[in-house]
N, C-alpha and C positions, 0 to 999 in steps of 0.2 A: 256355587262359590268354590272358588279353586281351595282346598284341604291343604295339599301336597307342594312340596318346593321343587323346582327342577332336579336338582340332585338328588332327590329322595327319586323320581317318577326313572331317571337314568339308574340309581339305586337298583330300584324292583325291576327294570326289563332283564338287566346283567343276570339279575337274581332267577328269574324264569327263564333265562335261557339255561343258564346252565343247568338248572335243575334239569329241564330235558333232554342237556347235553347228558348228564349225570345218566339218565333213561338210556341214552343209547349205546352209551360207555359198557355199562352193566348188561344189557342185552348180547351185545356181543361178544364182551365178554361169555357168557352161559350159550353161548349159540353153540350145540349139538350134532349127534349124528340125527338127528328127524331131521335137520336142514338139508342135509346131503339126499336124506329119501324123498323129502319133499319136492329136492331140484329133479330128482331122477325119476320119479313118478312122474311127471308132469312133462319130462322129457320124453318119456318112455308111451307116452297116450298115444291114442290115435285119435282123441278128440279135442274137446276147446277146454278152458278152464272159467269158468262159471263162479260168481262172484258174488255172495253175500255177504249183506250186512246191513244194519238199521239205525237210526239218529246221525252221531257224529261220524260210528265203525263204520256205516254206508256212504258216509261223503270221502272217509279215506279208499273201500271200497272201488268206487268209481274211478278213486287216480290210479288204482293198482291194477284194474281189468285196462285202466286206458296204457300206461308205461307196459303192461304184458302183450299189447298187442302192437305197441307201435315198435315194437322189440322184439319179435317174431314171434310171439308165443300167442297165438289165436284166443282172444278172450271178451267174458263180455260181461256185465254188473247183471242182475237181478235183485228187484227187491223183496226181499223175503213174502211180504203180505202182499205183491201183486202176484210174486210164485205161486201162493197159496190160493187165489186166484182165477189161476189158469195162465200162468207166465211159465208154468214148470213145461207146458207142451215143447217149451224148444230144448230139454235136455236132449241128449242121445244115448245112446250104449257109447262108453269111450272116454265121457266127458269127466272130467278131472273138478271136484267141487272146492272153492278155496271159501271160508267162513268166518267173518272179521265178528269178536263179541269179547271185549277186554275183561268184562265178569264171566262169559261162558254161561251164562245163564238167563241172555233172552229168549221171552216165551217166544215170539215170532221165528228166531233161529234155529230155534229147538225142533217148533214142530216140524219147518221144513225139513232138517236132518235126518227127523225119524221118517219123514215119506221115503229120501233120498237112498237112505241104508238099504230099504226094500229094493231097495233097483242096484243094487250092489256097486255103486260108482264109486271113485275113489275119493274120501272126505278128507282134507287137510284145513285145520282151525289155525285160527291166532287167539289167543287168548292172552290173560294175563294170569290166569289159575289153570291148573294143571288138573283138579279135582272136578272143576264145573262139568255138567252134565254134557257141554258142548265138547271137549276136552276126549271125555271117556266115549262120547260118539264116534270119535274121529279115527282114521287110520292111520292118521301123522297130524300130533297136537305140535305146535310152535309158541315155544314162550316167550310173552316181552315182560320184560324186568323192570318194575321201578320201584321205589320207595314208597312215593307218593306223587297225584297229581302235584303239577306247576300253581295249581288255581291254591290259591292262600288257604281256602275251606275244606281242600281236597274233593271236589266235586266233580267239576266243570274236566271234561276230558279233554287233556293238553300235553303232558308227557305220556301218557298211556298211546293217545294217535299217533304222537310223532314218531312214538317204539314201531306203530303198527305200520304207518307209512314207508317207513327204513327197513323193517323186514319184507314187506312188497318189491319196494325196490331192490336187495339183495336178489331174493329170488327174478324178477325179470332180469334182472343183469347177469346174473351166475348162467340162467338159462340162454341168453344172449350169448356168453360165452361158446358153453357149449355146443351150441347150436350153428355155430362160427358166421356168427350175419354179421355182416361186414358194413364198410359205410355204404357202399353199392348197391345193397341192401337197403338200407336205411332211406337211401334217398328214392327206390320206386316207392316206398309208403310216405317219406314227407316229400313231396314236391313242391309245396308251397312255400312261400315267404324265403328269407335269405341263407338259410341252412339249406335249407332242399334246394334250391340255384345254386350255391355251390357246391352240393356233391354228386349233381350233375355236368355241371360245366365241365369243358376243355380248356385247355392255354390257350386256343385258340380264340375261344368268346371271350377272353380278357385283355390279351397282350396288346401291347401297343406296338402300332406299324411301324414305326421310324425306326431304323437303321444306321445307327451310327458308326460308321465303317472306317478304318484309317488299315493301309499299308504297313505290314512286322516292319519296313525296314524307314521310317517316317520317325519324327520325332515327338518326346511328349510334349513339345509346345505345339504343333500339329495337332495332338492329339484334344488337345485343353479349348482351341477355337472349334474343333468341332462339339467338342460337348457343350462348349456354353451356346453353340448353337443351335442345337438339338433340343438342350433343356432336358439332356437324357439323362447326366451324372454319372455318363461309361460311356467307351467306345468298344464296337468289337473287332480284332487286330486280325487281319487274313492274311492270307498271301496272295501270290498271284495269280492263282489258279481261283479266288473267290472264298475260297474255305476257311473256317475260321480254326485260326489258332493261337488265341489268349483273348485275354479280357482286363482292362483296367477302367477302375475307377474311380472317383474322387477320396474315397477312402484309400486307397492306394496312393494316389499323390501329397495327400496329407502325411501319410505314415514315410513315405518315401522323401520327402523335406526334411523330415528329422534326422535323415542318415546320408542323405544326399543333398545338399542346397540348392548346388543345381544342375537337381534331377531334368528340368526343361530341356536339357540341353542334351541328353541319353535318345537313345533311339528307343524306343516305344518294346521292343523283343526285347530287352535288356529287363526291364522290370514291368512288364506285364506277368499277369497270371497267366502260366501255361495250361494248356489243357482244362480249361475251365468250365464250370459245371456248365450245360446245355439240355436246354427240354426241347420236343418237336411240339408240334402243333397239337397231336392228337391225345396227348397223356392230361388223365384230369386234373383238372382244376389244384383237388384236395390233396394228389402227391407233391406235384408243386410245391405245394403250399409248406406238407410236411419237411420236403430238402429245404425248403429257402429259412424256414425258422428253426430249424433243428443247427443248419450251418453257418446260419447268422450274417446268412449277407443277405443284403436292401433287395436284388434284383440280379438275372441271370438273361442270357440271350437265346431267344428261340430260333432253331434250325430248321432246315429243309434235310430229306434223308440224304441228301449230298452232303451235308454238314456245313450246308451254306446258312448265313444270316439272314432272318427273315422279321424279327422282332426282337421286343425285350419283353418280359414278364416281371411285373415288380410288387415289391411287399404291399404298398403299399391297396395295388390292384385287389391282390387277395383279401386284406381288410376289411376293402369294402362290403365285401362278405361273410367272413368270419369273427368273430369278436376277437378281440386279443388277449381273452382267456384261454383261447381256443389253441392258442401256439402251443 
């Protein structure tokens, strides 16, 4: 039987996020120079970085080995009690140890450390105590900060993870940085689904063929029956040689009725855009993408290396593939 009223159940989520907001506030706040060693250690390896942790620490864990390696930084989970096992055969000489334990004092985590120390590898922890025996193991401890869990009993690990999660991600991002992987990068390891198609693609596997072409010295009512016949919302203005040189479109003719009534009746070189942004076929997808949303126009015309029209590439095309957070 329902207890709680709507407002009270919206009440408590606001209530629990922030509290973890609170966790991450305060973490970063206190975030150190062991962060900077930690980035640089792990920079500085010549092996992979190796990923413990157990309960809820292991399921954060797993996303921090997966974001480190889809981020260039070679990584991979282990669970402590299958290391203990016989999962510890795939460390190397090289390998970089990262050790998720917000008390610092699981026995599971503990005993692996003390095998690992024997093999002189480099140990960086996350904890939430600086004193746990995980902590004073380590050769770079990292603290997350909170007051208390989100769980009302202070129990149930929920701002502790999400400090833990946030500091994983820092470091693969920081490391990402310095490491200068690029999106080109990014996309030989995700090739799949609609991010990896787009930071692979060209303007070419997007653009649309049609060629809406009018003569610099033509009129913009000339210019108005070809667009609505296209269905393009631009025409591109050449000369007589084929080459392009301006671009107008329907935002233009809107903008230009305000100050001219009747602009229809102007030759097209009069208030076209001159020299107008142009991609080739062969540039990707994702720079594209970056000019067309950075400079806030719908669509642009693609050229031949003669600087002839060959298409148009439009916002809308890229979309299709990228979120529109993504601008």
């Amino acid at each position: 039987m329902k207890k709680i009223t709507d407002n009270e159940i919206l009440r408590k989520g606001k209530e629990i996020i922030q509290s973890e907001t609170k966790a991450l506030s305060l973490t970063a706040k206190k975030l150190d120079k062991n962060f900077i060693k930690a980035v640089n250690t792990i920079f500085e390896s010549k092996g992979k970085v190796v990923v413990f942790g157990i309960g809820k620490s292991g399921l954060i864990g797993r996303k921090i080995a997966a974001t480190l390696s889809s981020t260039g930084t070679e990584s991979f989970f282990v669970h402590p009690v299958e290391g203990l096992h016989g999962d510890l055969g795939v460390l190397r000489d090289g390998d970089t140890i990262l050790a998720l334990s917000f008390s610092g004092q699981t026995e599971e985590i503990s005993k692996v450390i003390t095998l690992l120390k024997k093999r002189k590898l480099n140990i960086i922890s996350i904890t939430g105590n600086s004193r746990s025996s995980l902590a004073m193991m380590s050769n770079i401890h990292l603290k997350v900060w909170i007051d208390k869990e989100a769980c009302p009993y202070n129990l149930a690990p929920t701002s502790s993870t999400t400090a833990m999660l946030a500091m994983g991600d820092a470091l693969a991002i920081s490391l990402m940085k310095l490491k200068n992987f690029e999106a080109t990068d990014f996309a030989q390891i995700h090739p799949g689904g609609n991010l990896g198609k787009f930071l692979t693609l060209e303007v070419k596997d997007i653009m649309k063929t049609i060629k809406p072409t009018i003569l610099q010295d033509k009129k913009v009512a000339d210019a108005l029956k070809i667009m609505t016949k296209s269905k393009s919302g631009a025409v591109m203005v050449v000369g007589k040689n084929g080459k392009i040189v301006g671009y107008f479109t329907d935002g233009d003719l809107r903008r230009g009725l305000l100050k001219t009534p009747n602009i229809t009746d102007k030759k097209i070189s009069t208030v076209m855009t001159k020299n107008p942004i142009t991609f080739t076929k062969d540039i990707k997808a994702v720079e594209a993408a970056k000019i067309i949303f950075s400079k806030k126009i719908d669509n642009a015309p693609v050229v031949d290396k003669n600087n002839k029209p060959i298409g148009l590439v439009d916002e809308k095309d890229l979309l299709e593939f990228i979120p529109k957070s993504k601008k």
